[in-house]
Structures are given as structure tokens and as C-alpha cells.
N, C-alpha and C positions, 0 to 999 in steps of 0.2 A: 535935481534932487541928489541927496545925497547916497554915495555908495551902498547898496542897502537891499534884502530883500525884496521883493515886489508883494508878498502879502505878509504878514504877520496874524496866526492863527493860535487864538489862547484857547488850547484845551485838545488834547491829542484821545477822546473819545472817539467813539463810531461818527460821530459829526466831522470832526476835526480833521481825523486822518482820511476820510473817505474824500473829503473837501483836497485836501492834498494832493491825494493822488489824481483827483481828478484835471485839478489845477495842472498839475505835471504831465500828465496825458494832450493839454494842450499848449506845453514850451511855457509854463506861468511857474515862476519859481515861488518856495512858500518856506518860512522859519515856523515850526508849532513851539508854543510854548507850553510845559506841561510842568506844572504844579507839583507833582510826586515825584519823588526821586525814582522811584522804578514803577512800572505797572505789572498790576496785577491779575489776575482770572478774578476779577470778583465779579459776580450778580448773577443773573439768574440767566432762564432760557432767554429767548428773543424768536419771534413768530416772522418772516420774512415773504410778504406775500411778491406776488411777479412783478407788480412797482418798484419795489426794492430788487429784488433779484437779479431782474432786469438789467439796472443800473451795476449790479456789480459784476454783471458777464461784463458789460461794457468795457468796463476796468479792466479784465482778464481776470474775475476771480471766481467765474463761474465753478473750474473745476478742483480749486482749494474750497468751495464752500460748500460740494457734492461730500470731498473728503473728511468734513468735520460737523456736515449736520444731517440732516434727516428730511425725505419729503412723505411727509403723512400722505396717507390713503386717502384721509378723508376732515374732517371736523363733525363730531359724534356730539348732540348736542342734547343734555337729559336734564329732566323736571329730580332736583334733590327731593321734592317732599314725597312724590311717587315711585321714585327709584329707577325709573322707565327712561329712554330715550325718548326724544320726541320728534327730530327730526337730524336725518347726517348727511350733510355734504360733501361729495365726491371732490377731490383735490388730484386725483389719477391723471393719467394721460390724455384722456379728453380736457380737461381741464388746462391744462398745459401745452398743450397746442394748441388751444382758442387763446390764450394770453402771451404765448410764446416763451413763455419762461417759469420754472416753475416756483411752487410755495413751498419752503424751507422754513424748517425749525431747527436752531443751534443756540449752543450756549454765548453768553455775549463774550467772554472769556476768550471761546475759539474763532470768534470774528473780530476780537480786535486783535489775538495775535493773527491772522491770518493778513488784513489790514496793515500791520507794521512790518510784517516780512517784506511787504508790497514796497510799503514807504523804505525800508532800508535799502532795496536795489533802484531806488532813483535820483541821480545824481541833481534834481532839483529843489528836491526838498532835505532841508535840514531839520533832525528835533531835536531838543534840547529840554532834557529833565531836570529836575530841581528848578522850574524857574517860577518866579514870584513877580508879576508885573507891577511897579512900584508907581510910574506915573505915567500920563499918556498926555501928549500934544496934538490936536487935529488941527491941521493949519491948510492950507489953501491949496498948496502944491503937492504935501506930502503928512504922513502920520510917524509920530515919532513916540514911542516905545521905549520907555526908562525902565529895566526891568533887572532883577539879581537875579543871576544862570550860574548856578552850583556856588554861591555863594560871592560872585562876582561882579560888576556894576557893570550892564551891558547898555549900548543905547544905540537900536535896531531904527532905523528911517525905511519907509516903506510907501506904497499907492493905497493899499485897505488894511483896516485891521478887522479879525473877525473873531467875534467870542463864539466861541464852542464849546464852552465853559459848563453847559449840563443847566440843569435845571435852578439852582442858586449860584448862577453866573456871578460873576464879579465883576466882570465886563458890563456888562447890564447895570448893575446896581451901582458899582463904585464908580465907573466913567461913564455911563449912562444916565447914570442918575435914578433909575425905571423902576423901582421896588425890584420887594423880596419875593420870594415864593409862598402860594396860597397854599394854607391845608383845605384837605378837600372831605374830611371826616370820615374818612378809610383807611384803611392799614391793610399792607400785602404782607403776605407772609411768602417766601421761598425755601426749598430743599431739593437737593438731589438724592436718585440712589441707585446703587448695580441695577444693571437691568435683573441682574438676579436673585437680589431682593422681593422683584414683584412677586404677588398672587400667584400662581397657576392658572393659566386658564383667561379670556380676557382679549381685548384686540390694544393694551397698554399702550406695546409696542411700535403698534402700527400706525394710529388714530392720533388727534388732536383729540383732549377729551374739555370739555363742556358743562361743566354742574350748574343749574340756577336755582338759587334758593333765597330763603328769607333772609335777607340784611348778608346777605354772605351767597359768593359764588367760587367755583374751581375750577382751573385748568392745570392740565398733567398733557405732557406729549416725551415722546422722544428725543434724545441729545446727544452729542459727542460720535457721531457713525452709529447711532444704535445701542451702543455703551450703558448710558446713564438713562437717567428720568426725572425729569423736571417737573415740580409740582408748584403752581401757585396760588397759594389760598386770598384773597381780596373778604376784608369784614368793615360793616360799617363800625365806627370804633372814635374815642378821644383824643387819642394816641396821637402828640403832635412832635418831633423830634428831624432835626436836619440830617443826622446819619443815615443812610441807607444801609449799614452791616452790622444793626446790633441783635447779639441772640436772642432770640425771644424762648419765653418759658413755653412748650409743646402744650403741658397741660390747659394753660389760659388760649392757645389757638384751638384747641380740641373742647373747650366748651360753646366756643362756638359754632359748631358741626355737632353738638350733644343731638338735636332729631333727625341727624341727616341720618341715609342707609346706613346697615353695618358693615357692608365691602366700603366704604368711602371710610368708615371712621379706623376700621382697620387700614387704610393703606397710610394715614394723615398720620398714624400712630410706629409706622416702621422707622422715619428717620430718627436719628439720634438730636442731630442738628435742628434747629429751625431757626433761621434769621427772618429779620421782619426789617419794612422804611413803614414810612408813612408817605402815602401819596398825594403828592402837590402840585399846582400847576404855574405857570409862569403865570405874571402878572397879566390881564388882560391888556391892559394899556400898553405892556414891553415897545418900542420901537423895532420897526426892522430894518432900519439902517438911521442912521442919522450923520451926516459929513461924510467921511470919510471912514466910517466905520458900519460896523453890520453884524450882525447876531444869525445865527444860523440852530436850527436843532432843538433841543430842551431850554437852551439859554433864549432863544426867541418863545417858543411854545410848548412848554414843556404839558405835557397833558396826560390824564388819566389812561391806564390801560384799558379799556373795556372796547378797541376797536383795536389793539394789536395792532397798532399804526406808529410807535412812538419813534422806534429807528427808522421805519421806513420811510417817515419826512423828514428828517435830519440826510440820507442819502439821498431823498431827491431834491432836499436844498441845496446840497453838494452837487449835485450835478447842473442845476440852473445857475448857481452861481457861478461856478466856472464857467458857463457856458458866456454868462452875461461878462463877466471882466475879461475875457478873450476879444470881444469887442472892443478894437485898440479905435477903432472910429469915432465912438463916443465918449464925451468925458468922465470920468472916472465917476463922479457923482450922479452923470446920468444912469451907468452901468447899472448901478447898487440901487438906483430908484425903480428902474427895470426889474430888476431879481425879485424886490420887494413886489410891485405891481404882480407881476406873475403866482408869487407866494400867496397873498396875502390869503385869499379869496378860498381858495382851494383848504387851505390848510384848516381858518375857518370853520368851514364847512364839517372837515372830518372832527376838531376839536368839539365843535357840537355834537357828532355820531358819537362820539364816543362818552359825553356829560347823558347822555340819553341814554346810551346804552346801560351805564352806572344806574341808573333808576331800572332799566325795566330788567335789568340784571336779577334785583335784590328784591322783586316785586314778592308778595305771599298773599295767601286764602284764593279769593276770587281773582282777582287779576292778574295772580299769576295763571289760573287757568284759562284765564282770557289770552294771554300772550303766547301759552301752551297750543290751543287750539289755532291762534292765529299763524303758528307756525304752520303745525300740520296743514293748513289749508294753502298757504302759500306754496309749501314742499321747497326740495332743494334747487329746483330750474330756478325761482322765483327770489327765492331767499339770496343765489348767488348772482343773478341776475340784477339785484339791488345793491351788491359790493362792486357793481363791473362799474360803478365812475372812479372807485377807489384803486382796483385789481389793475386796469387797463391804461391807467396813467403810461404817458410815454412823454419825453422831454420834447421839446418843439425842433430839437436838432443836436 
């Protein structure tokens, strides 16, 4: 083969670079390719339960991610039409050493700069901004990579290529051939704000918070060491649009919260900002590898929020897939059929948790007070006890 990287990684997100460094933790050298000429702090919070967490002590990034995010108390979790709490799950120190690591909330902003401070002190990995992947070769030996890097005609030979490209991958679509992104007929809305902006009074700070109401749900938790406040508001909606950063008008997010509480409509009412996406998923059909190539992250599965899972299998794709190409015994196409086998099933699974939780999310009248009650009787041993296939993920090695 020719002189050349050993992977080739289109897309330097939370997928990408975590993919990296993992890669380089086990001597697997990696080129990211990344689209944008610089990166930016954009998007919203990010929920990091011990699956993930887990995986980034591994790395060494346990104690930069103590430094930049937040471990809630608990997940406080309330009926909007009643005002009421209904049931809150303890996220403490018990909690944390039954899983051994704990659940963190940070802005994605401060995990992907934390993330490339990592990738800049290792001499295996290169990235390379401004780059445009122009055409791709999979051939039997190797994958070859025709790509403009800062406006230059690069042509990268490599063992895998991997899109981590996010959820309207390019990789997928243009070399894969796999469609485009599904809307899903919700729109998120996000804002920050000082922590001392908030209320008076309140456990804001401390808590994951939890609203479920009609056609529209809320969470708010802590961000940045305690700093800031992450709100994100999710409504069912028409709203179909492939940006993820465009301002949205407050007033039209605030008619949809018109019967919720008055402490809820006042705090949706403090930011000045409010940017909204519309939430989409990968194609069902997406491949998770195909030749010599392989989708890892939102570019394989990209999926709705409502299980607070969406980084958290993008890092532990990242970590099976290292693990699988580190196997130099078998051939390179069995590696990536292995990573997918391992993947598929699990992921699955949570993609479903989460298409379901969007329904009983937005439930009203009676059945929400069906879901209500059904909480309360499960309580929190129960309710958490039904996330431990999710929480207690650990890699096979």
C-alpha cells in the first residue's frame, strides 16, 4: 500500500475525534478530515451518562471533563400540565459507584474543545481543516481519498475510511450512496444563560430538569463548571430545514408552552437568544460499513433526543471500533464487519428507546396521567434499574 495514513476520518465532531484518540491510544495512526475551516463552540448542552463517561476516563479525559461540566444530583422529572414533580432520580454517589463512573452534563462546545486539546498532543493523529472530500476509491488492498485540504489537491491512501460526518453525512450519502436525513416532525429549540440570570430559589442548578407535556417537552440542567444553563425546549412542529444554528423567533417557541406553569413560561422568556434544528434521523437503511469503509456516530444513526444517548454511541462506537481495527490478525474487512456485528443490535435497541420515548414524552389528557402514575409506582430504584442495559455498557476489552 501506499505511503499513507492507516485510517482516514471525515468529520472531526464528538464521533471523529473521540475515534482518534482512541485509535492513537492503541499505536493506529488517523488523518480527520474536517469540512470547516475552524471549529466552533456551537450547539447546545450534551447529557453524558457512565457509558460515555466511562469511555472518556479511559482516554484520560475524566479530569478535563470534571473541569468543564457538571454532575447533577439527580434527573427531577415533572407532569407540565400539573406543575408537580412526579418522580426524581438520584444521579449521587450511590449512583456512581454502582456504575463506576459518573453522569455528566456539559456543553458540546466544551467537549469538543477538550477532545482536540487531547488530539493536538498526539503525534499519531493529524487534522486538517478546510478539507472537502472530492472522490473516494475502495479497492481491495486499500482506500484512497481524493480530497482539497485548504484549497489543495490531496490524495490520502489508507486501510478504512470512516464518515463521522454527523447526521447528513456525506460520506453516507455521496459514497455510500445510503440517503439523506429523515425529518422526524419535531423541532428543538436551545439557549443558554448566567447562572445568574436564574429564578431565586429552585434546585436549577443542581438537577437535570424534566418537563412532559402536550406535543412539547423540556429539559434545563447545568453547564460550563456550574457557569451557564442549558435549556432545551423539543415541540412537535412542521418545521423541516438541514441547519442546525438558525435563530428562531422566542415569541413562536413561547406559544407553544402558552398552558404550561408560569415559573416554566418565565424562565423560556429570560433568554434573548433562541436558536432552534429540526430533528432528524439517519436513514434506517444507513450501512455500517460496507468495503473498506464505515460510518460511525449520527452519520450511521443519527437519532432523536428523548434517551439523551446521541453522543454517548457515537464514543462508544469509537471505542469498539478501535478496538476492532487493532486486531491486525484479521483482515481488515473482517475488523469492520466485527465492529458493525457488535454495533448493530445494541444501538437498535436504544434508537427504538428513544422513537418511544418521543411518543410518551408529548402524551396529554388521560394518558398522560397514565404514564404519570405509572411512574410514581415504579419510583426511582425501578425506573433506573430499566436504564442499567443502557448506564452499564462497558466495551468487551
Amino acid at each position: 500500500m501506499s505511503e499513507g495514513p492507516t485510517v482516514v476520518i471525515v468529520g472531526a465532531g464528538i464521533a471523529g475525534l473521540a475515534l482518534a484518540l482512541a485509535l492513537a491510544e492503541r499505536g493506529i495512526a488517523s488523518h480527520l478530515l474536517e469540512r470547516a475551516t475552524r471549529l466552533e463552540e456551537v450547539g447546545a448542552g450534551l447529557q453524558l451518562s457512565p457509558n460515555a463517561t466511562r469511555v472518556l476516563a479511559g482516554l484520560g479525559l475524566g479530569p478535563g471533563l470534571d473541569a468543564v461540566g457538571v454532575r447533577p444530583a439527580a434527573i427531577a422529572i415533572r407532569d407540565a400540565a400539573a406543575g408537580r414533580e412526579i418522580v426524581r432520580l438520584p444521579l449521587g454517589p450511590a449512583f456512581e459507584a454502582a456504575h463506576g463512573a459518573p453522569y455528566v452534563v456539559v456543553h458540546r462546545g466544551d467537549l469538543q474543545a477538550l477532545l482536540l486539546d487531547a488530539v493536538a498532543r498526539r503525534p499519531e493523529i493529524t487534522l486538517s481543516l478546510g478539507a472537502v472530500v472530492d472522490r473516494v476509491e475502495d479497492g481491495a488492498d486499500a482506500v484512497a481519498v481524493e480530497a482539497t485540504i485548504a484549497g489543495a489537491r490531496r490524495r490520502l491512501v489508507a486501510d478504512v475510511l470512516v464518515g463521522a460526518d454527523g447526521v447528513w453525512s456525506r460520506v453516507r450519502g455521496d459514497v455510500l450512496r445510503a440517503g439523506g436525513a429523515v425529518y422526524s416532525g419535531r423541532t428543538a429549540w436551545r439557549a443558554t444563560l448566567p447562572v445568574e440570570a436564574l429564578p431565586a430559589g429552585g434546585d436549577f442548578g443542581s438537577v437535570t430538569g424534566l418537563w412532559l407535556g402536550a406535543k412539547a417537552h423540556l429539559v434545563h440542567y447545568p453547564i460550563r463548571a456550574g457557569r451557564a444553563f442549558n435549556i432545551v425546549a423539543a415541540v412537535d412542529d412542521t418545521w423541516a430545514d438541514e441547519r442546525w444554528n438558525v435563530v428562531g423567533d422566542r415569541d413562536d417557541l413561547i406559544r407553544h408552552f402558552a398552558d404550561w406553569p408560569a415559573d416554566v413560561r418565565r424562565l423560556l422568556e429570560l433568554p434573548e437568544t433562541w436558536r432552534k434544528w429540526a430533528l432528524c434521523a439517519a436513514p434506517p437503511t444507513a450501512p455500517w460499513v460496507r468495503g473498506r469503509i464505515a460510518l460511525i456516530g449520527d452519520a450511521q444513526h443519527g437519532m432523536l433526543p428523548f434517551v439523551a444517548q446521541g453522543g454517548a454511541m457515537a464514543i462508544e462506537d469509537a471505542a469498539v471500533l478501535a478496538r476492532r481495527l487493532a486486531d491486525t490478525g484479521a483482515p481488515v474487512a473482517d475488523r469492520l464487519a466485527a465492529y458493525a456485528d457488535d454495533r448493530r443490535r445494541r444501538v437498535a435497541d436504544v434508537v427504538a428507546t428513544a422513537r418511544r420515548n418521543a411518543t410518551v414524552y408529548h402524551l396529554a389528557g388521560l394518558p398522560a396521567l397514565a404514564r404519570n402514575a405509572a411512574m410514581r409506582l415504579m419510583g426511582p430504584k425501578r425506573l433506573l434499574g430499566g436504564m442499567e442495559w443502557i448506564y452499564g455498557w462497558r466495551d468487551a476489552a
